[in-house]
N, C-alpha and C positions, 0 to 999 in steps of 0.2 A: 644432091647439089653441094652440100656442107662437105662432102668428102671428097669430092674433085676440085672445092678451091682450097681446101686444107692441104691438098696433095701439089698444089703449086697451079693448079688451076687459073685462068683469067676471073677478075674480080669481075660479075658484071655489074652494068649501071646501076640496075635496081637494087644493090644488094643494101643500100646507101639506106633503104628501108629499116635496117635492121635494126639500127638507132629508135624508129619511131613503135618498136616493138617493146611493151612493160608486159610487167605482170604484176594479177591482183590474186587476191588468195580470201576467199571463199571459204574459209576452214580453217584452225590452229592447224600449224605443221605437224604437231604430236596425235589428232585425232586419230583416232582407230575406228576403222570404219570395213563396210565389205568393200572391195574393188576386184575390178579382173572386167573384161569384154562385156558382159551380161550388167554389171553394174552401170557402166558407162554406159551403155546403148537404155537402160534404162534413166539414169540421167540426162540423155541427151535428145530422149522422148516427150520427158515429163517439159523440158524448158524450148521446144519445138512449136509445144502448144500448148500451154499454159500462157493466161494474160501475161506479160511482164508488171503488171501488179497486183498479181494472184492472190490471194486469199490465205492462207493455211489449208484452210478445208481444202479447197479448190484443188493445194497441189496433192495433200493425201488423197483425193479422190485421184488424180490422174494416176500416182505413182500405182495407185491398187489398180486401174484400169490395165496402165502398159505394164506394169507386173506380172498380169493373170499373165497377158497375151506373152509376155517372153520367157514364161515358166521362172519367175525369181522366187523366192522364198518370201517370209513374212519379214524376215531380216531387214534383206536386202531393199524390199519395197519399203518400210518405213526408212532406213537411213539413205535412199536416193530421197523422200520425200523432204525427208531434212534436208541435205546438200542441196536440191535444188530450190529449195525456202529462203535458206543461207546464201546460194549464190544472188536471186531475185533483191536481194538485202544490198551487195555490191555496188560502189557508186558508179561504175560503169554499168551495169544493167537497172540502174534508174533513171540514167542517163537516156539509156536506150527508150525505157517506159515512155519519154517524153517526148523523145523523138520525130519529127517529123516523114520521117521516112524510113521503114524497119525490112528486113530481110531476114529469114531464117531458112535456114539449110536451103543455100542459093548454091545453087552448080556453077563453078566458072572457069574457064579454058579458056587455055593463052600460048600463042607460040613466041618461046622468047626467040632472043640474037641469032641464038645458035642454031635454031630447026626445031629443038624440041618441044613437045604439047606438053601442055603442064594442065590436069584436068584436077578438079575439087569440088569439097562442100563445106563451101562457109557455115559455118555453124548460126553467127549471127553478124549482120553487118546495119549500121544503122549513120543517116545521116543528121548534121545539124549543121546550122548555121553559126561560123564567130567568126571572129576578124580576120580577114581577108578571103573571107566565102565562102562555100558549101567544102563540109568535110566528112569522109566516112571517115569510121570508126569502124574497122574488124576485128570480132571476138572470135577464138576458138576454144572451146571448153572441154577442161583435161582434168581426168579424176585419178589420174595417177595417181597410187599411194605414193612413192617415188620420182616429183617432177623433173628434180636436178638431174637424174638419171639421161633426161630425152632433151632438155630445155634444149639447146643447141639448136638439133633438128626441128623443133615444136618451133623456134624463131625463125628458121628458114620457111616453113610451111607457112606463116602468118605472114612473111614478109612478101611470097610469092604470090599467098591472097590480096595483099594490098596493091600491091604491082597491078594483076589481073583486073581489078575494080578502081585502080588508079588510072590505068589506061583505055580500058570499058568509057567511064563517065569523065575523064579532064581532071578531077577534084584531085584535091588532097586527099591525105588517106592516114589513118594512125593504128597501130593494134595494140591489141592485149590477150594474152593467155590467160584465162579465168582459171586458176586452180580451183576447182570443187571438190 
């Protein structure tokens, strides 16, 4: 999508989204850490189903859980245990903790202007209430060692979720990229 309005494409309506898209950072920039597919799918296990105000143990036990099952190393399973300790830390996913209405890894499909299906998995999407009424708030949690690299695209993708769950429920809608 970012690359057919970049190419002079029509701007559409939702894209107005893109403003309500931050990012929070879950991590010093500099950390070294394991990343690649296998990381992430184990990060994005451990904070699927872990409380949002997990424990420490709680998340080393998940990370060793979804670790065995996706063949990660001992590494990898203590530093996703960290990253998703640290993300849980976030004031957007305490935000979430308190929440009155929470979502994680919600499927959502949407045909925009043009015809096209636009299919996803909100990683986490949470509502609350403040002034002027009910508001989601959608996260999608990125362990790129490298975010700068994808942001562009990562803010079309959140902006498209927002859209989807904007138009689903009426409400307002805000995101955020959780760097982990």
């Amino acid at each position: 999508m970012a690359a057919r309005i970049a190419d002079g494409g029509a701007r559409p309506r939702w894209a107005d989204a893109l403003e309500e898209v931050t990012v929070e950072y879950a991590r010093p920039a500099e950390a070294e850490r394991p990343h690649g597919a296998l990381f992430g799918t184990l990060v994005h296990a451990i904070l699927a189903r872990v409380d949002l105000d997990a424990k420490p143990g709680t998340i080393a036990a998940a990370s060793e859980h979804y670790g065995t099952i996706l063949g990660a190393g001992a590494i990898e399973i203590a530093a996703a245990a960290e990253a998703a300790a640290r993300a849980l830390e976030t004031s957007v996913m305490r935000a979430a903790a308190s929440a009155m209405t929470v979502r994680r890894e919600c499927p959502v499909v949407i045909r925009l202007d043009d015809g096209v299906v636009v299919e996803g998995v909100v990683d986490l999407a949470f509502m609350t209430i403040e002034t002027g009424g009910p508001r989601w708030t959608v996260v999608d949690f990125k362990t790129d060692i490298n975010l700068a690299a994808g942001l562009d695209e990562y803010r079309w993708q959140v902006a498209l979720y927002m859209h989807a769950i904007g138009t689903a429920t009426g409400y307002r809608t805000r995101g955020v990229l959780l760097a982990i």
